[in-house]
C-alpha positions as CSV (number, residue, x, y, z in Angstrom):
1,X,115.1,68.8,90.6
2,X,116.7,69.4,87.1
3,X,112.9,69.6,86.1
4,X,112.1,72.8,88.1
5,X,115.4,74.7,87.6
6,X,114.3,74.1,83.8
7,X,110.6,75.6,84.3
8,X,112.0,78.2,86.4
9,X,114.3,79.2,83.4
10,X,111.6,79.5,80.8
11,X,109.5,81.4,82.9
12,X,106.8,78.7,83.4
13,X,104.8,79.9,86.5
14,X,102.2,76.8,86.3
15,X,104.6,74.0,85.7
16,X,106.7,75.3,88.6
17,X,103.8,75.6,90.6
18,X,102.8,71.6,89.8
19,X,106.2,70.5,90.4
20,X,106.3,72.0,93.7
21,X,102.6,70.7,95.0
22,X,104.6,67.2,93.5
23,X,107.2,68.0,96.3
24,X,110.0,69.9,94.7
25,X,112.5,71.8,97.1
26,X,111.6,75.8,96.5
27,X,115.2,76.5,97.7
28,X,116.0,74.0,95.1
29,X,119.8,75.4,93.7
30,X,120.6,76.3,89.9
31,X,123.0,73.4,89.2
32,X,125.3,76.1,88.2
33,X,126.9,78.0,90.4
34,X,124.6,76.8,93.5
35,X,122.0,79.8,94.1
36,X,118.5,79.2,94.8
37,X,116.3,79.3,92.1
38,X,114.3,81.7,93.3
39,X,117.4,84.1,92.5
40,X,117.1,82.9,88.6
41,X,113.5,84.4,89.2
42,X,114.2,87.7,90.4
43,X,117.3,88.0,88.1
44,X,114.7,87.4,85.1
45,X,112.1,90.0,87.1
46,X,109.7,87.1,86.6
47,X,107.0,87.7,89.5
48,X,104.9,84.7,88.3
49,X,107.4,82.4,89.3
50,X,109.0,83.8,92.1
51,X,105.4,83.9,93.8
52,X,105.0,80.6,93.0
53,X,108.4,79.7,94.9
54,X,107.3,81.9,97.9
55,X,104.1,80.5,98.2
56,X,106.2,77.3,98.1
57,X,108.2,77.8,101.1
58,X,111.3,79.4,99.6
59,X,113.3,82.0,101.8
60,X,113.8,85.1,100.2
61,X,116.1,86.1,103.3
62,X,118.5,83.2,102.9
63,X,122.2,84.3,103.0
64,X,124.3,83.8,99.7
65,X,127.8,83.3,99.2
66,X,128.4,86.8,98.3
67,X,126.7,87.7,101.6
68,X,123.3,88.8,99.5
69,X,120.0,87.6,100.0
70,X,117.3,87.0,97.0
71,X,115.4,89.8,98.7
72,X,118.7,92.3,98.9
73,X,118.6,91.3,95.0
74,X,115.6,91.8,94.0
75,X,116.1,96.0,95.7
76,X,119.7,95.7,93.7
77,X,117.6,94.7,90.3
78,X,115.1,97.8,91.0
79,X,111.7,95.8,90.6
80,X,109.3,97.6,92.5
81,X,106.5,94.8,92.1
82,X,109.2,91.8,92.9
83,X,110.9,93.6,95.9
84,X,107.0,94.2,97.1
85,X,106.2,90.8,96.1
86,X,109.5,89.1,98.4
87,X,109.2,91.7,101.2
88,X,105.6,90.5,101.9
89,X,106.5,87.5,101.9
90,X,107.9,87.2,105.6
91,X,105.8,90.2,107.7
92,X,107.1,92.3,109.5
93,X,110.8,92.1,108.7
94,X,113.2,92.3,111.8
95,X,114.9,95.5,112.1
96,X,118.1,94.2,111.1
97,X,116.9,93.3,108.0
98,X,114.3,96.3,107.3
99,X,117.3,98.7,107.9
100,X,119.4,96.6,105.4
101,X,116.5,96.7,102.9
102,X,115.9,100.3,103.4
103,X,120.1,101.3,103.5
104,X,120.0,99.4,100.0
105,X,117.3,101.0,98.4
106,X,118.0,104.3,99.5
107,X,121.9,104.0,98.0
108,X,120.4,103.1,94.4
109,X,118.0,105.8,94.6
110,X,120.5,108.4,96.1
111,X,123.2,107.5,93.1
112,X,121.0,106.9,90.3
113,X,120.7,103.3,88.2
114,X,122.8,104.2,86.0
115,X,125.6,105.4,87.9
116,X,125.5,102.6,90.3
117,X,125.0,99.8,88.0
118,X,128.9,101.7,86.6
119,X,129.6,101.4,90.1
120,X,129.1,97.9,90.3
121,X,130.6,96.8,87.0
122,X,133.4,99.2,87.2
123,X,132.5,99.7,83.1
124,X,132.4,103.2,81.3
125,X,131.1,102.3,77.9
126,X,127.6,102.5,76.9
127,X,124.7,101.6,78.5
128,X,121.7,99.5,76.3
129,X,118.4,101.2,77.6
130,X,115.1,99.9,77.1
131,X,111.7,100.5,77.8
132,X,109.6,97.9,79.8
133,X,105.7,98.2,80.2
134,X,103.8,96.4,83.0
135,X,100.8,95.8,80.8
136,X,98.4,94.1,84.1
137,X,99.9,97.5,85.9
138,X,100.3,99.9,82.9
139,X,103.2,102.1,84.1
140,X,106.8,101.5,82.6
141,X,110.5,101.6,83.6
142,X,113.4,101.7,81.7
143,X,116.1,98.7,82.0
144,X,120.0,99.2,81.9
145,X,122.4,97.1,80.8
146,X,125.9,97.0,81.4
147,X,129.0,94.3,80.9
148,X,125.7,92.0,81.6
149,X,124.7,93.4,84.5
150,X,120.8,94.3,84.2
151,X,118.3,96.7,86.7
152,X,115.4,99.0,86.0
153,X,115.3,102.2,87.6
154,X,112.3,101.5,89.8
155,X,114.3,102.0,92.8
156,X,112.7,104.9,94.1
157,X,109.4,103.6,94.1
158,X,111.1,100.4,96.4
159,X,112.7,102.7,98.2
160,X,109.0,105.2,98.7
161,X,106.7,102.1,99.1
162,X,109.2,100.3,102.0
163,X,109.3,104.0,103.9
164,X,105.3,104.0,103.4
165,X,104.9,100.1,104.6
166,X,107.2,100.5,107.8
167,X,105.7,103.9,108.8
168,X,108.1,106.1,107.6
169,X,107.1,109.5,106.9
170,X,109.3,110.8,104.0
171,X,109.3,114.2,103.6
172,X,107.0,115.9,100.9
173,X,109.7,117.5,99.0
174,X,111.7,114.6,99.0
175,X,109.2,112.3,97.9
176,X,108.5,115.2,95.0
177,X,112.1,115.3,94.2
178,X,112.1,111.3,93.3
179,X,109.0,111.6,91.1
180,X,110.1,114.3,88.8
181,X,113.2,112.4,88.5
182,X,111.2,110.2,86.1
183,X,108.9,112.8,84.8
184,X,106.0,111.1,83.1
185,X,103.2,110.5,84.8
186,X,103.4,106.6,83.7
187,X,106.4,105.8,85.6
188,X,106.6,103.3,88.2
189,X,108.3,105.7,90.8
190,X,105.7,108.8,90.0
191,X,103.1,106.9,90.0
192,X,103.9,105.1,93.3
193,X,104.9,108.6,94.7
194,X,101.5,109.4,93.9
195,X,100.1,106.9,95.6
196,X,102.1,107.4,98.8
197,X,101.2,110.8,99.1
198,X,97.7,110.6,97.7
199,X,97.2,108.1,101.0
200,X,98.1,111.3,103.3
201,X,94.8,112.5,103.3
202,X,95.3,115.3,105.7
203,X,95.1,119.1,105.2
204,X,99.3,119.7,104.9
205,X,99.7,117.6,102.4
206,X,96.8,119.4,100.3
207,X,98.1,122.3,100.9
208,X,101.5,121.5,99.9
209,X,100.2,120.1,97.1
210,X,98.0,122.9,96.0
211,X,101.1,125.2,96.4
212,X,102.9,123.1,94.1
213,X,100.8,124.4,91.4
214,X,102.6,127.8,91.5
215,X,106.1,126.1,90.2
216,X,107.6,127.7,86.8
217,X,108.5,124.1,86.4
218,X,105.8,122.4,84.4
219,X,106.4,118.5,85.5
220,X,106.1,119.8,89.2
221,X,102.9,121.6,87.7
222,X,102.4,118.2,86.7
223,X,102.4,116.1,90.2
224,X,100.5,119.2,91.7
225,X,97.9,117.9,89.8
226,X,98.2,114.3,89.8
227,X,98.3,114.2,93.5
228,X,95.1,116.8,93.8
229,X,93.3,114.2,91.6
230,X,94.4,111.2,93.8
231,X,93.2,113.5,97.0
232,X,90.1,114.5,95.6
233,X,89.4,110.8,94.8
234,X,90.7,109.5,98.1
235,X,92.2,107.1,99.4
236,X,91.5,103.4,97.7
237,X,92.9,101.4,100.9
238,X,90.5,103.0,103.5
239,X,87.9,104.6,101.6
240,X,88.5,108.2,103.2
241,X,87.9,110.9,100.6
242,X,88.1,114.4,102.9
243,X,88.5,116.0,99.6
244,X,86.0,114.5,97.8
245,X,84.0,118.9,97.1
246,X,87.3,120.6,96.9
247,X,87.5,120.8,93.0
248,X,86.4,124.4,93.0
249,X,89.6,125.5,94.8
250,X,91.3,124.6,91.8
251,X,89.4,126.7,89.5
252,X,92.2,130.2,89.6
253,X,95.0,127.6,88.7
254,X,92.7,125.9,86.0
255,X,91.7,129.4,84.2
256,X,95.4,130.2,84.2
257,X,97.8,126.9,83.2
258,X,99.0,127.5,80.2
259,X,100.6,123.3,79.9
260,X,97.8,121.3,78.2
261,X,98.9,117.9,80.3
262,X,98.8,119.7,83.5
263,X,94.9,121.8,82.6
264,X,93.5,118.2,81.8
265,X,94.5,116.5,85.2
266,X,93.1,119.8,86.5
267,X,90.1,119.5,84.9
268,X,89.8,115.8,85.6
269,X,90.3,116.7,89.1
270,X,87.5,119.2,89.4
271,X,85.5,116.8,88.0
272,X,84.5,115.5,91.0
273,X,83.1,118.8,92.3
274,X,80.1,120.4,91.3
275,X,79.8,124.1,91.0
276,X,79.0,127.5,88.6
277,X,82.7,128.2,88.5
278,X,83.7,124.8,87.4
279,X,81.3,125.0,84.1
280,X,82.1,128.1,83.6
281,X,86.2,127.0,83.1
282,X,85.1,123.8,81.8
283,X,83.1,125.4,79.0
284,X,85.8,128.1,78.1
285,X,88.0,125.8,77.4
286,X,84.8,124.2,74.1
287,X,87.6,124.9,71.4
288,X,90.6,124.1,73.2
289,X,93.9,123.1,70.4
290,X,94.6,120.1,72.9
291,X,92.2,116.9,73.0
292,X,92.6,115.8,76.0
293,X,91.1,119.2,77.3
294,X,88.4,119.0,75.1
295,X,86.9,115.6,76.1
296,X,87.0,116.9,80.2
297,X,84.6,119.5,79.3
298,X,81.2,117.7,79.0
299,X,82.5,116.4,83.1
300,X,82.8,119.6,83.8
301,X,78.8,120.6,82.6
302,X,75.9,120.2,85.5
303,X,73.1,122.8,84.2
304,X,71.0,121.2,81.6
305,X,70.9,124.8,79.5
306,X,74.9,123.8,78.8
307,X,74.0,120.6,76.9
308,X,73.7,122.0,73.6
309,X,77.4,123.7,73.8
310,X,78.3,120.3,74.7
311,X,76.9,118.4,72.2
312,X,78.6,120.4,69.6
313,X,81.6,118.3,70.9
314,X,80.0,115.3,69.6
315,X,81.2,116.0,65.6
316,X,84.7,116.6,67.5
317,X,87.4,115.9,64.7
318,X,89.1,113.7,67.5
319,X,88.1,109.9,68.1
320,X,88.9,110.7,72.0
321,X,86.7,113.5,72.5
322,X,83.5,111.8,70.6
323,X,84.2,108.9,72.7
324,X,84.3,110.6,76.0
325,X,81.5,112.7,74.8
326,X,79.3,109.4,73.8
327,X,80.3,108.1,77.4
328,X,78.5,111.0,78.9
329,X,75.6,111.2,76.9
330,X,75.1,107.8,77.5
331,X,75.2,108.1,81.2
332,X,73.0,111.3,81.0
333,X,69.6,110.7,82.0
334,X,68.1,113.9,80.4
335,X,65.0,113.5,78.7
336,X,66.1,116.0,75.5
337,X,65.8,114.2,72.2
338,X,68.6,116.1,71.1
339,X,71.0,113.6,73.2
340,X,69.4,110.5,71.4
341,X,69.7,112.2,67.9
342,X,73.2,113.3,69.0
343,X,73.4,109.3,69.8
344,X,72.3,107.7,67.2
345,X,74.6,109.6,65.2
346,X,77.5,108.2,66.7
347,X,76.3,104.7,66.6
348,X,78.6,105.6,63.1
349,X,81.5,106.6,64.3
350,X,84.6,104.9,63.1
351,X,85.7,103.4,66.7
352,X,83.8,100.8,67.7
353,X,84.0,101.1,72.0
354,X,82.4,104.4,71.0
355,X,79.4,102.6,68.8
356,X,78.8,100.7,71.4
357,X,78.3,103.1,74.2
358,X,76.0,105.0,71.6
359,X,74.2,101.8,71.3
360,X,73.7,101.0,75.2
361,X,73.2,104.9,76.1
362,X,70.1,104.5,73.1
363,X,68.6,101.1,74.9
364,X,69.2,102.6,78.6
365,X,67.2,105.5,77.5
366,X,64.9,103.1,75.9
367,X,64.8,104.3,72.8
368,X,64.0,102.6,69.6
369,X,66.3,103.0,67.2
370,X,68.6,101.0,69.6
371,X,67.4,98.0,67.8
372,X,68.2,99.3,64.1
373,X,71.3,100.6,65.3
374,X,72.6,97.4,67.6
375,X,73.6,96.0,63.8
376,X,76.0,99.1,63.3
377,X,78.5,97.5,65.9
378,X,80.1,95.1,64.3
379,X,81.9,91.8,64.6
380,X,83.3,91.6,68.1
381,X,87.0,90.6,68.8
382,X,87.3,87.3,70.5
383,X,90.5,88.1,72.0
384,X,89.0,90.6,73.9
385,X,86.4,90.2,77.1
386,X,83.1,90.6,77.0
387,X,81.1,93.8,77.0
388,X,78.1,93.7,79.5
389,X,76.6,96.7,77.5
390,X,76.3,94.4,74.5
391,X,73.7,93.3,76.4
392,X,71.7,96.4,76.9
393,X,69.6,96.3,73.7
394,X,68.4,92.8,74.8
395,X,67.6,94.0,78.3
396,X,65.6,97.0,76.3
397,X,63.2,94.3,74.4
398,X,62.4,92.4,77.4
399,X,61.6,95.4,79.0
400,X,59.2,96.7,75.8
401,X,57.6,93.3,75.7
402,X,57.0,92.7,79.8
403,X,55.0,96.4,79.3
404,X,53.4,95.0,76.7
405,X,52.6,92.0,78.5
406,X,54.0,89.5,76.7
């Protein structure tokens, strides 16, 4: 067994897993002070390996010495993800259980990492902070340490995502109050407050949204927005999207905000709603200081005599704004040579995601100098995974040589 404590302490998720189809115990203890190893897992937030233990049998509910459970832990460590991931694991919890899981949660959340984690230690110097990115998610926490004592302050979002999984209704303004705690809109908790909420897809919660975006405060500004966008697109679990034309609503709000974060998740959200009103904003907004206002605008556009104010957007001094710019010239299916000139221009452009949409928008509107300009791309990194649209100039010369029936 000294072989799986060892592959559980280097993190190794696939030797673990072939050592426990060979028959190793998943409760397997530590050889040091007699814990499970799954609790050398969740202590070094390693969800790999700690799935690979559950799928193996071992009991995230088992009773420690200290009266704990690897579960209890995992809430206590603050991973979102890993509480999910050991929570699942035996469904539904018994109420006993679900109101200690809940009780737990809610006490970090209440208090705060930091001060509980001072709590727990009973230490008052400083506290080593770091910043952790879930690069398969791509939201971050931040992770304390103290006397050697470590968490992550994702303990709202375990706290907002058990309420949401045992039918708890949390109120709006609390659930609001946890997310601008962490006010980015890349942090675990706001980000899984805005999927809580954006799962309500039921006319108070827009409207309590929507009424949001009249706070002086600009972060609540900020999840007014997010959460309209997450409305407006729906909800991913069920597929309902009641709000899928209500983008004009937003238009007042969107010719007012002064905050250019909070304008582009406007815009973005609008997006998804066609109407006069919404070019109109869209377009007043051509020279905008901020680019991430600049490359909504072309979304924003529907009438075809707009596309030469949006093609002046194309010689954008920003790499973002050409790039979103190329994206919708290459998905529009206009038959104005302009938008091939404007592409083939950008098959130059210094970035080379944004050469190659120029490219496949050129061979999906068959034109020529796709060919000529497929060359302009570049070597390809091998690191990365493959691009279907590299194949779009291929697909164009089979098409030019079936109609010319060869």
């Amino acid at each position: 067994m000294e072989e799986l404590v060892a592959a559980v302490r280097r993190g190794d998720a696939e030797g673990v897993t072939a050592l426990l189809e060979a028959g190793a115990d998943p409760d397997t203890p530590d050889g040091t002070d007699g814990l499970p190893v799954l609790c050398l897992a969740v202590a070094a937030y390693d969800r790999p390996v700690a799935e690979a233990l559950l799928q193996a049998g071992a009991d995230p509910l088992r009773r420690l010495p200290d009266g704990s459970t690897p579960l209890m832990r995992a809430v206590d460590g603050g991973s979102h993800l890993l509480a999910l991931a050991l929570t699942s694991h035996r469904v539904p919890l018994q109420a006993p259980e679900r109101a200690e899981l809940l009780a737990r949660a809610r006490r970090w959340s209440e208090a705060g990492a930091e001060a509980e984690l001072r709590r727990i230690t009973g230490l008052t110097g400083p506290v080593e902070r770091v910043r952790v990115e879930d690069d398969e998610v791509g939201w971050w926490c931040e992770q304390l340490t103290l006397g050697g004592t470590t968490v992550r302050d994702e303990h709202r979002a375990v706290l907002t995502s058990t309420e949401a999984r045992y039918g708890i209704r949390t109120p709006f303004d609390e659930l609001v109050a946890r997310a601008v705690a962490h006010p980015d809109r890349d942090h675990v908790v706001w980000c899984d407050v805005v999927f809580t909420l954006g799962r309500r897809t039921d006319e108070e919660t827009w409207q309590w949204s929507r009424d949001l975006l009249n706070h002086p405060d600009r972060h609540h500004r900020l999840l007014a927005a997010d959460l309209l966008l997450s409305l407006i697109l729906g909800d991913v679990v069920t597929g309902h999207d009641p709000f899928w034309d209500r983008g004009r609503q937003l238009v007042p709000w969107a010719e007012q905000e002064q905050d250019p974060e909070v304008l582009a998740v406007l815009l973005h959200a609008m997006t998804h709603d066609s109407a006069p009103e919404i070019e109109a904003v869209g377009l007043s907004y051509l020279s905008h200081p901020d680019p991430r206002v600049r490359a909504l605008v072309p979304e924003t556009v529907h009438r075809p005599e707009s596309l030469t104010t949006v093609l002046t957007l194309a010689h954008d001094e920003d790499p973002g704004v050409r790039g979103a710019v190329c994206h919708w010239l290459a998905h529009h299916r206009g038959s104005e040579p302009e938008v091939g000139d404007a592409l083939v221009a950008l098959t130059h452009d210094e970035r080379q995601p944004t050469r190659i949409c120029a490219v496949s928008g050129l061979a999906v509107r068959d034109d020529p100098r796709c060919v000529e300009a497929e060359h302009r791309i570049g070597p390809l990194d091998p690191e990365l995974p493959f691009d279907e649209r590299l194949l779009d100039v291929w697909r164009y010369q089979r098409r030019r040589e079936a109609a010319d029936g060869g």
